[in-house]
C-alpha positions as CSV (number, residue, x, y, z in Angstrom):
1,X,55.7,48.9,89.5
2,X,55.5,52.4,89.0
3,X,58.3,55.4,88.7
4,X,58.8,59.0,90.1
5,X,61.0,62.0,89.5
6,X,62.8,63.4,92.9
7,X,64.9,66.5,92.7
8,X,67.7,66.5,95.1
9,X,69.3,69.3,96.1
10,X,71.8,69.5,93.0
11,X,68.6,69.7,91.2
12,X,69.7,66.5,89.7
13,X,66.5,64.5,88.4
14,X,66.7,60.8,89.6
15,X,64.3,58.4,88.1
16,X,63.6,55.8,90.9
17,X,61.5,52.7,90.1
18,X,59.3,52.1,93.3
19,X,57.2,48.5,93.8
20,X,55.4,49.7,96.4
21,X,54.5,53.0,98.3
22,X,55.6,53.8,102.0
23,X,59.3,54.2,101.4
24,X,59.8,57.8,101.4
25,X,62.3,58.0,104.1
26,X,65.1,55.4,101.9
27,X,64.4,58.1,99.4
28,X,65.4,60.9,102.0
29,X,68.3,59.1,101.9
30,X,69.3,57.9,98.3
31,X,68.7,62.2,97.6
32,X,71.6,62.7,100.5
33,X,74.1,59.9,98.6
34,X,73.3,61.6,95.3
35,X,74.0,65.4,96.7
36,X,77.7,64.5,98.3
37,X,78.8,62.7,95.2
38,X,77.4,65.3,93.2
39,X,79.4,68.4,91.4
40,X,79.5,71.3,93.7
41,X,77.3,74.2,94.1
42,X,78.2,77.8,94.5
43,X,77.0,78.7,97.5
44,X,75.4,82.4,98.1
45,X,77.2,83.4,101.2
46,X,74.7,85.2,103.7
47,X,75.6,88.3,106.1
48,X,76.7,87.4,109.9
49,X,74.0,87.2,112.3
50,X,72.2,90.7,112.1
51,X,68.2,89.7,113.8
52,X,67.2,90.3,116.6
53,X,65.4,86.7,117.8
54,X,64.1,86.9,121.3
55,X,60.7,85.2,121.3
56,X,60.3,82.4,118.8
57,X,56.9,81.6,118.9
58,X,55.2,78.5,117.0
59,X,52.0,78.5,115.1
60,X,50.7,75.4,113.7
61,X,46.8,75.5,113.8
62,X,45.3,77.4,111.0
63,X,43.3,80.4,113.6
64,X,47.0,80.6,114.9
65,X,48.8,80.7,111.8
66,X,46.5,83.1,110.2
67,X,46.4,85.3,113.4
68,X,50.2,85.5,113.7
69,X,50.6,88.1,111.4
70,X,49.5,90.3,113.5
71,X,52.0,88.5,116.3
72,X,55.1,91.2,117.3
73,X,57.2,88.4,118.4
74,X,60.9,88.5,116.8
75,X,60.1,85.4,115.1
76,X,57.7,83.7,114.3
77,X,57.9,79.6,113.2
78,X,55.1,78.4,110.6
79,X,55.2,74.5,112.0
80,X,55.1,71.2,109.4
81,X,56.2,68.9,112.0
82,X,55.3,67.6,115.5
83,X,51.6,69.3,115.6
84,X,50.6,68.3,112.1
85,X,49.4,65.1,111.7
86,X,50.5,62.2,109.2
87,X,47.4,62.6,106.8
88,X,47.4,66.7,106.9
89,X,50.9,67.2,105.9
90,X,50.1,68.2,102.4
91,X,47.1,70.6,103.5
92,X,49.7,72.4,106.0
93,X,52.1,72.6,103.7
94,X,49.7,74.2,101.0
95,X,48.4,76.9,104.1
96,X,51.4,77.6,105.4
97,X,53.2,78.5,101.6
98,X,49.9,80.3,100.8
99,X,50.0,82.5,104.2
100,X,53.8,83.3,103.3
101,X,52.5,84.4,100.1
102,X,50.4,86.6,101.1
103,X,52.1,88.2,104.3
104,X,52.1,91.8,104.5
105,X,54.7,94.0,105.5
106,X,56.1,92.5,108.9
107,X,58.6,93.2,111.8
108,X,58.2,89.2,112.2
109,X,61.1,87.0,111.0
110,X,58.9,84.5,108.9
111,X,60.4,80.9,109.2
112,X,59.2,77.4,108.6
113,X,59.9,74.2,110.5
114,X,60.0,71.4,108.5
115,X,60.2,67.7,109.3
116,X,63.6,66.2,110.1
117,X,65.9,65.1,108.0
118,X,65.7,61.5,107.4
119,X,62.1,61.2,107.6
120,X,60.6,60.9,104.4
121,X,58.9,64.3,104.4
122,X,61.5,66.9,104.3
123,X,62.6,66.8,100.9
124,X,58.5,67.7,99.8
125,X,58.4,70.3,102.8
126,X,61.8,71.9,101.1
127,X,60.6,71.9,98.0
128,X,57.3,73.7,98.5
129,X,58.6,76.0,101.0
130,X,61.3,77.4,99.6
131,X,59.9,78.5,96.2
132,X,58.4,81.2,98.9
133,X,60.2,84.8,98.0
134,X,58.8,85.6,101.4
135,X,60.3,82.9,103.8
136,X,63.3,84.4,105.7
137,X,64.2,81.5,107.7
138,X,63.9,77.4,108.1
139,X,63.7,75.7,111.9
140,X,65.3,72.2,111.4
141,X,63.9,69.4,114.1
142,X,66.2,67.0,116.0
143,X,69.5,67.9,114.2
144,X,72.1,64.9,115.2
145,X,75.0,66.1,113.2
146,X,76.2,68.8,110.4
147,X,75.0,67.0,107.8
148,X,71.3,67.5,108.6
149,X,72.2,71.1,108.2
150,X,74.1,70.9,104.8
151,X,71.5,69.2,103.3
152,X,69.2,71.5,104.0
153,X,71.5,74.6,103.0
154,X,72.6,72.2,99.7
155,X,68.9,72.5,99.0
156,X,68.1,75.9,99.8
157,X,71.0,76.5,96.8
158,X,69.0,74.6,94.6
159,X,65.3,75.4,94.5
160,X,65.4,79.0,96.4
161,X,64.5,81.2,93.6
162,X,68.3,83.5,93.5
163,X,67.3,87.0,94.5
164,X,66.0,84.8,98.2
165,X,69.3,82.5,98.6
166,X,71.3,85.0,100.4
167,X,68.5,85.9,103.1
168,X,67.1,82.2,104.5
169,X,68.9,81.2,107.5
170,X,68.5,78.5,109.5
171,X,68.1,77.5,112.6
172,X,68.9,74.0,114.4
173,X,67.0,72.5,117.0
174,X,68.8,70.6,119.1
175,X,66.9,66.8,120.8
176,X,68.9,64.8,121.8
177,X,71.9,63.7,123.3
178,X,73.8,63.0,120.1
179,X,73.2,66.5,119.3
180,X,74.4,67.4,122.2
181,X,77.4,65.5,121.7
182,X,78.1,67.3,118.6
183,X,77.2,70.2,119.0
184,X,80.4,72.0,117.6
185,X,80.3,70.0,113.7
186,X,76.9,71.2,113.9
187,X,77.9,75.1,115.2
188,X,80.3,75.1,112.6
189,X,78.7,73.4,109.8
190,X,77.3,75.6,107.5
191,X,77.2,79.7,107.3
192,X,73.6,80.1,106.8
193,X,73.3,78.9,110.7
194,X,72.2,81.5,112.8
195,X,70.9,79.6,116.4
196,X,70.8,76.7,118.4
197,X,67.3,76.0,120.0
198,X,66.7,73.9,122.7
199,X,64.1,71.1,122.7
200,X,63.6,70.5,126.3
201,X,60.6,67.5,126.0
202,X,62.1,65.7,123.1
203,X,65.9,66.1,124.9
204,X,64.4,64.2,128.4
205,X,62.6,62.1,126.2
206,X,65.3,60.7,124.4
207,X,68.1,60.8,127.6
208,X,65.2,59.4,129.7
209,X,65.5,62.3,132.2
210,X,62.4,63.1,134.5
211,X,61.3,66.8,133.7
212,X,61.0,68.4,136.4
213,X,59.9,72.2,137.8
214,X,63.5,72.9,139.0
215,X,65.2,72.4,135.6
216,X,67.9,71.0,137.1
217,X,68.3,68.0,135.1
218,X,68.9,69.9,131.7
219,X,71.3,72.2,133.2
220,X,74.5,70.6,131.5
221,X,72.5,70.4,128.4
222,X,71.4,74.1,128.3
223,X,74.8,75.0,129.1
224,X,76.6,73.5,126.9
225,X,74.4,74.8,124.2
226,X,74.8,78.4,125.4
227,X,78.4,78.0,125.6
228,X,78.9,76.4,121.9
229,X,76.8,78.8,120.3
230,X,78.5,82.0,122.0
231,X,81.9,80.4,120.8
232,X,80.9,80.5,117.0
233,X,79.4,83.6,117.1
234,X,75.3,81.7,117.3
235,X,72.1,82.2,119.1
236,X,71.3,80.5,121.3
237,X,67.4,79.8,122.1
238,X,66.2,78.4,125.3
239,X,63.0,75.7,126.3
240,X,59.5,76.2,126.2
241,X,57.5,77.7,129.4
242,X,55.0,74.6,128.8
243,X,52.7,76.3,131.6
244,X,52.1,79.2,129.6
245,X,49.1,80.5,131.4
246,X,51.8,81.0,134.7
247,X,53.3,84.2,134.3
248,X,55.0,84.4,136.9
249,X,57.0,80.3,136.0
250,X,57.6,82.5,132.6
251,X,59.0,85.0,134.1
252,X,61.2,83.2,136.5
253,X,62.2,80.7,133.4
254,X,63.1,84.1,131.2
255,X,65.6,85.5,134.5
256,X,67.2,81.9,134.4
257,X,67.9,81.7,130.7
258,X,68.8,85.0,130.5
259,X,71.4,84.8,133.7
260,X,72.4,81.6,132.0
261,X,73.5,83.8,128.6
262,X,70.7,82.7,126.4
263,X,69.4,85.5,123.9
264,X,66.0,84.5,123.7
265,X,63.1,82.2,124.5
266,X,60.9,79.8,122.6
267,X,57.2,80.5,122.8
268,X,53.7,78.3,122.3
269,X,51.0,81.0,123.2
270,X,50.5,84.5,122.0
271,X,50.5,85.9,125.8
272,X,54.0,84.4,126.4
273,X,55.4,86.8,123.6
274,X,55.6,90.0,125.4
275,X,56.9,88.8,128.8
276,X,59.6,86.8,126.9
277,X,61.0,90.1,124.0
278,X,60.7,92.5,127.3
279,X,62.9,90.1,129.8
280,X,65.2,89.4,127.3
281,X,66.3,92.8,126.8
282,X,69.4,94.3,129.0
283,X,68.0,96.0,132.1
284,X,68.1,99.8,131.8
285,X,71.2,100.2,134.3
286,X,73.5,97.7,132.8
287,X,72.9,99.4,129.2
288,X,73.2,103.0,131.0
289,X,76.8,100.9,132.8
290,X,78.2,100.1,128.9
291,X,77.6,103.0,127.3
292,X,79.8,104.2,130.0
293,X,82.3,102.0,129.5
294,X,82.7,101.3,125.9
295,X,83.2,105.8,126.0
296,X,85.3,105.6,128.3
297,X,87.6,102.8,126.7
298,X,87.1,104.7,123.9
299,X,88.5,108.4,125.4
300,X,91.2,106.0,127.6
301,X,92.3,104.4,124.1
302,X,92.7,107.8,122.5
303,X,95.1,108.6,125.4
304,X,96.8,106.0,124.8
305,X,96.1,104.1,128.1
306,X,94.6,101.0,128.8
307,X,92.3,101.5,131.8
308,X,89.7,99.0,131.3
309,X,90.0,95.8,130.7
310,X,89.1,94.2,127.7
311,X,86.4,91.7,128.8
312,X,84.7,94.3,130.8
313,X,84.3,96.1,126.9
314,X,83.5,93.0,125.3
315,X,80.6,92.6,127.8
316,X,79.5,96.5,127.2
317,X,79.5,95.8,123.5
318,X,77.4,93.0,123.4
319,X,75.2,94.7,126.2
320,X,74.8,97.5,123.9
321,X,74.1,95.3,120.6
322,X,71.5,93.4,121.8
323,X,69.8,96.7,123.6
324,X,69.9,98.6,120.4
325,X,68.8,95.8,118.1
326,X,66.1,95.5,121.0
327,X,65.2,98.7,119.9
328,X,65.8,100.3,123.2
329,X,67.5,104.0,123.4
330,X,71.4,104.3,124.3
331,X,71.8,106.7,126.9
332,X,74.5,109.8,126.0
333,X,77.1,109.3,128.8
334,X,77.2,112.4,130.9
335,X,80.5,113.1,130.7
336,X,80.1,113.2,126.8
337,X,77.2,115.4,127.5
338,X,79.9,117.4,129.3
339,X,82.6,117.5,126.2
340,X,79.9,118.7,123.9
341,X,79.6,122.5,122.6
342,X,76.3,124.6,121.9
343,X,76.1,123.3,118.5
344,X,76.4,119.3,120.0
345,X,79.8,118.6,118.4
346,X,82.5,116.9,121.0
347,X,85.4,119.4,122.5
């Protein structure tokens, strides 16, 4: 018989007499009972979705992890789960906190995936990670329902240190079917949520489709996801190329997601990272197209006439947002060129 201390995430310590080892994941779940009867937490409400995230690209072995900050990719995910192994948990944990540590000055969203909720090794993953002042972000794996996503912003309010509360988002990969099913509890679960990510291998493995080069078997899945996360104002994150050393699959797999409205691309080798942040911008002529349109909306509004319809501006503005937080130039409409002076004000 022996005893240990668990913090849950209302920082309540819970003495819990154990007989035996092996039974972290009932004590995943005895933390979860505690935090919902628990007093509330004030909750450090975090700005609307401002970053830019069109390659999310994994590292998980230490030459990757370690190389990565040198990796331009949107954002980058430090990985606890699927490619760490049982008995190197602890060791990954303890690199990947140290590398946060000691990351320089980066373009890089820095975020951590964690193991899932309900498996015994989240709650140790949480509680390392997020005394980080560095970490900007947290991946959750296999998200079923909202309250994998509550947990983890419950704990986030708990252990973050205060002056980092306000900037982690999260970010919910999505594995299944039942996340599928419910996927608008989980879009609307918690306002630290910035994107849905889909997990195309874990998604056929659980359904029991057969994957297959066409894609064609996820496509109600994939859509779905698009289409939730666009409602609620989310990201939305499409599959991995898995033959990354095809350029030309990527590519094609980047004009699909992107036709399908997906904002960016997950990523597994260094070489996929450029392909995927330049296809994911707006092409040159549709951005030249809405900055057309949202000035002349704009000189039509002044007139007091309604020329274009709304839609068309909703598209131009979101066109516009994701070329400028692309960093890409807006081009001056000529006709505002025209209305300018010598000294470049507007006549």
């Amino acid at each position: 018989m022996f005893s240990f201390t668990l913090l849950t995430p209302t920082t309540t310590r819970i003495i819990i007499p154990c007989i035996r080892h092996g039974l972290t994941r009932n004590f995943s779940r005895l933390a979860r009972n505690y935090a919902s009867d628990a007093p509330k937490i004030e909750t450090v409400i975090p700005p609307p979705v401002t970053r830019t995230r069109r390659a999310l690209f994994y590292g998980s072995e230490e030459r990757k992890i370690k190389s990565s900050l040198n990796i331009s990719a949107d954002s980058i995910v430090y990985d606890l789960e699927d490619s760490v192994a049982f008995n190197r948990k602890g060791i990954a944990r303890e690199m990947v906190f140290n590398i946060l540590e000691a990351a320089v000055e980066s373009k890089s969203e820095r975020t951590v995936r964690i193991n899932a909720v309900g498996s015994g090794l989240e709650l140790d993953d949480l509680n390392v990670m997020l005394q980080s002042k560095h970490l900007e972000g947290i991946v959750i794996p296999k998200v079923r329902s909202a309250k994998d996503i509550q947990f983890v912003s419950r704990m986030i309010d708990s252990v973050a240190p205060d002056e980092n509360r306000s900037k982690i988002r999260l970010i919910a990969s999505i594995e299944s079917a039942l996340g599928i099913m419910n996927l608008k509890e989980i879009a609307i679960s918690d306002p630290r949520l910035d994107a849905l990510v889909f997990a195309a291998e874990d998604y056929c493995a659980d359904v029991g489709l057969i994957r297959t080069p066409s894609r064609k078997e996820m496509l109600l899945a994939r859509q779905t996801l698009v289409t939730t996360a666009s409602a609620y104002g989310l990201q939305s994150i499409d599959l991995v190329c898995v033959d990354f050393r095809n350029d030309d699959v990527l590519i094609e797999e980047c004009k699909e997601g992107r036709e399908m409205g997906f904002l960016g691309k997950q990523a597994i080798h260094p070489r996929q990272i450029d392909i995927i942040q330049k296809m994911f911008l707006p092409d040159e002529q549709d951005v030249e197209r809405a900055a057309r349109i949202v000035y002349g909306y704009e000189q039509h509004a002044k007139k007091g006439i309604g020329a274009i319809d709304l839609p068309v501006v909703k598209w131009a503005e979101r066109i516009l947002s994701r070329a400028s937080s692309g960093g890409m130039t807006i081009p001056v409409p000529k006709e505002k060129k025209d209305k300018k002076d010598g000294n470049g004000n507007e006549t």
